[in-house]
N, C-alpha and C positions, 0 to 999 in steps of 0.2 A: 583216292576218293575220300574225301571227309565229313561229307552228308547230302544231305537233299536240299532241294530246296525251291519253292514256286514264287509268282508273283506277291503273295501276301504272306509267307511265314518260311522262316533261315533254322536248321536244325544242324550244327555242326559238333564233331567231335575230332578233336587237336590233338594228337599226339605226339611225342617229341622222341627221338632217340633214346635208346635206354642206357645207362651209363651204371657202370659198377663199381660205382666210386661217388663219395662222399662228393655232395655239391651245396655251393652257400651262394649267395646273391642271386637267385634267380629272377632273371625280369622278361617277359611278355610282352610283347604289343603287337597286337590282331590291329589289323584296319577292315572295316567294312563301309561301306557305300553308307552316304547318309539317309536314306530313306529307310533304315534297318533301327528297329530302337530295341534296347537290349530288355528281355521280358526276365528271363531268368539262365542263370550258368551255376554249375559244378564242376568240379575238378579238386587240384590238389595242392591248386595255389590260390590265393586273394585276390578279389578285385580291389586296384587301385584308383584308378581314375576312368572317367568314361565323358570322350572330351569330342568335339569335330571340330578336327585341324582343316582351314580354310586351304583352298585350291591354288599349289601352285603356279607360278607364272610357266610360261611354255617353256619348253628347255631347247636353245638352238645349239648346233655344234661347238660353238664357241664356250660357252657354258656347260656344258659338259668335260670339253678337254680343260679349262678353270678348274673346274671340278674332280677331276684327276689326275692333275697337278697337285692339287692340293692334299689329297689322300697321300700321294706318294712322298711329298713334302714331310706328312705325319711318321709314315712308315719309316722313312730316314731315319729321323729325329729318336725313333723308337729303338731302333736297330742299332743306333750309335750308342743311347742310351745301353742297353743288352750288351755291347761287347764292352762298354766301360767297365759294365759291372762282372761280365767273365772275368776281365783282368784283375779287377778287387779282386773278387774269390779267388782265384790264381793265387797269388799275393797272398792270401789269408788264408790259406792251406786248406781250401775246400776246393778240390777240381771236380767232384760232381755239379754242383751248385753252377763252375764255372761253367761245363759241358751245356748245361741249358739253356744258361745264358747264350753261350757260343750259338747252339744251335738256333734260339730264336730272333741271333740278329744274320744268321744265315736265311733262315725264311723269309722276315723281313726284309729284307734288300735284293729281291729277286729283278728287282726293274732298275738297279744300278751294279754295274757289271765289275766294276772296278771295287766297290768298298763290297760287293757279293763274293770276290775272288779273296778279297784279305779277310772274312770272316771264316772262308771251305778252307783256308789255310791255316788260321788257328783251331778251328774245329777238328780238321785233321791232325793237326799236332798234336795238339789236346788226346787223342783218343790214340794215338799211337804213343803218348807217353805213357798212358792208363794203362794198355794192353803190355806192355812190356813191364811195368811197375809191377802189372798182373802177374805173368811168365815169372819173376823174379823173387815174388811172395809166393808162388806155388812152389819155384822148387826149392825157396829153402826152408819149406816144411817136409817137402817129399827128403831130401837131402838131413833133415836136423839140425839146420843149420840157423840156430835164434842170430848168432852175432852177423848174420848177414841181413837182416831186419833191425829198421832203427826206428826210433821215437815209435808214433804211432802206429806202425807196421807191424812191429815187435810187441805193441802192448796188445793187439787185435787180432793178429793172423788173417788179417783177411783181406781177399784180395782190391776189394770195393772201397776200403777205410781210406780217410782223407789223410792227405799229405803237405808237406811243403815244395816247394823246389828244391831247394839244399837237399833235403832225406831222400827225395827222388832221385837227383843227382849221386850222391854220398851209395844210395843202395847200386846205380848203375854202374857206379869207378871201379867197385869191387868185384866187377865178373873181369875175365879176358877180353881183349878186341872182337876174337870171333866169337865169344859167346853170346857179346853183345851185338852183333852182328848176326849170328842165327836168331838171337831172341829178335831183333829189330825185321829180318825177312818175316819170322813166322806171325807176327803183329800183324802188321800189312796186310797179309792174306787171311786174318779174323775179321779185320777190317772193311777187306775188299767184300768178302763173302755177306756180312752184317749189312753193310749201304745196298749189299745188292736184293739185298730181301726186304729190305723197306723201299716201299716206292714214295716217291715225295713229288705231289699231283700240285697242277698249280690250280690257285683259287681265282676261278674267276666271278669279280665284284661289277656287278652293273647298279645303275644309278634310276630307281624306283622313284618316282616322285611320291610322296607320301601324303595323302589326304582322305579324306572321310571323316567316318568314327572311328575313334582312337580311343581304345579298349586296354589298359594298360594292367596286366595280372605280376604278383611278383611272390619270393616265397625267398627268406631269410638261409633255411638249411634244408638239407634232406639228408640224413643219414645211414636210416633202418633201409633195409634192403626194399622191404615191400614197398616203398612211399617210390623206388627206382622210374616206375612208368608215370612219367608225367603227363597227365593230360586236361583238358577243358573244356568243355561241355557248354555248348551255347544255342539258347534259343531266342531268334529275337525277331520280331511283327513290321512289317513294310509303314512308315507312319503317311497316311495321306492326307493328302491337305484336306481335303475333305467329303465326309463319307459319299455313298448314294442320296441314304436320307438327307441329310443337306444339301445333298445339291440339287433333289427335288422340291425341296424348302425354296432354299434360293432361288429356282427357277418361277417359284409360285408365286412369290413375295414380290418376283421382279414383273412378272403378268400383270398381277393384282393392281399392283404402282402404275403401271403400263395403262390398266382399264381406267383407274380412276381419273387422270391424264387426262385421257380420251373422250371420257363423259364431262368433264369442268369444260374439255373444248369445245364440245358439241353443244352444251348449254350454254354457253357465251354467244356461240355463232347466232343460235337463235332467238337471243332476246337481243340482237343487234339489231336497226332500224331496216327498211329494205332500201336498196338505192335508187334514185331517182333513172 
């Protein structure tokens, strides 16, 4: 429920998720019905524009499935983008950087099954290389073993810090087959355990036609914890075409015209001659 509201006057209040985390480009857009004219709003963003976008045309099936095509087209495009750029980071010895890449062209390509299977495949690589890089920096601190940590492993200690492939490789030659093999099962089951405690819901996108008043709020950053609940405050008056009073007006105006009509007709008639 976000407020009341009657035939002559709209009293809403917007709230948005709360998020504990710094946020920058915020942008808004409230649609309401055009007989709504905006009298006054608060909140914790700016109003930017306040516009009515014309109505559009009907949407048949066909237009629609156009229209969802073309989203998915985007989302590709996105997705392909996203593991290009895993693979950069890869390559440039950032595998966290890559990992999110990884994972956002995994979401992304949820409706193509084939480039959705070759991103859960590098993602999974990806994360069972990390967990084992993991297992391997923990025990050669547990163990005292610096010369078994190289380059940035070694100047860090820690389990999280970027690496290359080489250094990842280079740290792996140096356990045993089976140690690299126990480390390699006990990944797996961090792994298995980790995917199964996040659930990954799909989003379902329907296609709103958008039209009214177009109310557009926006807000550059928001950092301080308190500024977290965003919200909008909007009061706005039904505009009608017009009031009672006028349309008692006009209905008087239009009588008045109507008698005088009436009387020029009357008077005509009878100063006309009579007929034989």
């Amino acid at each position: 429920q976000t407020g009341e509201a009657d035939r002559n006057e709209l009293d809403l209040q917007l709230v948005a998720p709360k998020f504990d985390l710094p946020l920058e480009n915020i942008t808004w857009r409230v649609y309401l019905n055009e007989k709504w004219k905006l009298t006054k709003w608060t909140g914790s963003l700016q109003k930017q524009r306040d516009q009515v976008v014309s109505r559009a045309a009907a949407i048949d099936v066909q237009t629609y499935l156009q229209s969802e095509a073309t989203q998915q087209r985007e989302k590709t495009k996105a997705a392909e983008q996203m593991l290009a750029l895993g693979n950069s980071a890869l390559q440039q010895g950032d595998p966290q950087q890559a990992r999110r890449a990884f994972n956002s062209a995994y979401g992304l390509s949820q409706h193509d099954n084939a480039f959705n299977e070759d991103a859960r495949v590098q993602l999974h690589n990806l994360k069972l290389q990390q967990a084992v890089v993991g297992l391997n920096v923990r025990n050669g601190i547990v163990a005292r073993e610096p010369d078994a940590l190289t380059g940035k492993l070694r100047a860090s200690g820690n389990k999280d810090a970027n690496y290359t492939q080489q250094e990842a490789k280079q740290l792996i030659d140096l356990n045993e087959p089976a140690d690299n093999a126990a480390f390699t099962k006990l990944a797996e089951r961090l792994i298995q355990q980790q995917d199964a405690a996040v659930s990954n819901p799909t989003t379902i996108q329907t296609s709103i036609p958008q039209q009214g008043r177009l109310l557009t709020f926006s807000r550059s950053v928001v950092v301080d914890p308190n500024w977290a609940d965003l919200k909008i405050g909007l009061e706005a008056k039904a505009v009608s075409s017009a009031g009672w009073f006028k349309r008692l007006l006009i209905l008087a105006s239009t009588a008045l015209v109507l008698g005088i009509f009436a009387s020029f007709a009357g008077g005509f008639r009878r100063k006309q001659p009579a007929g034989n």
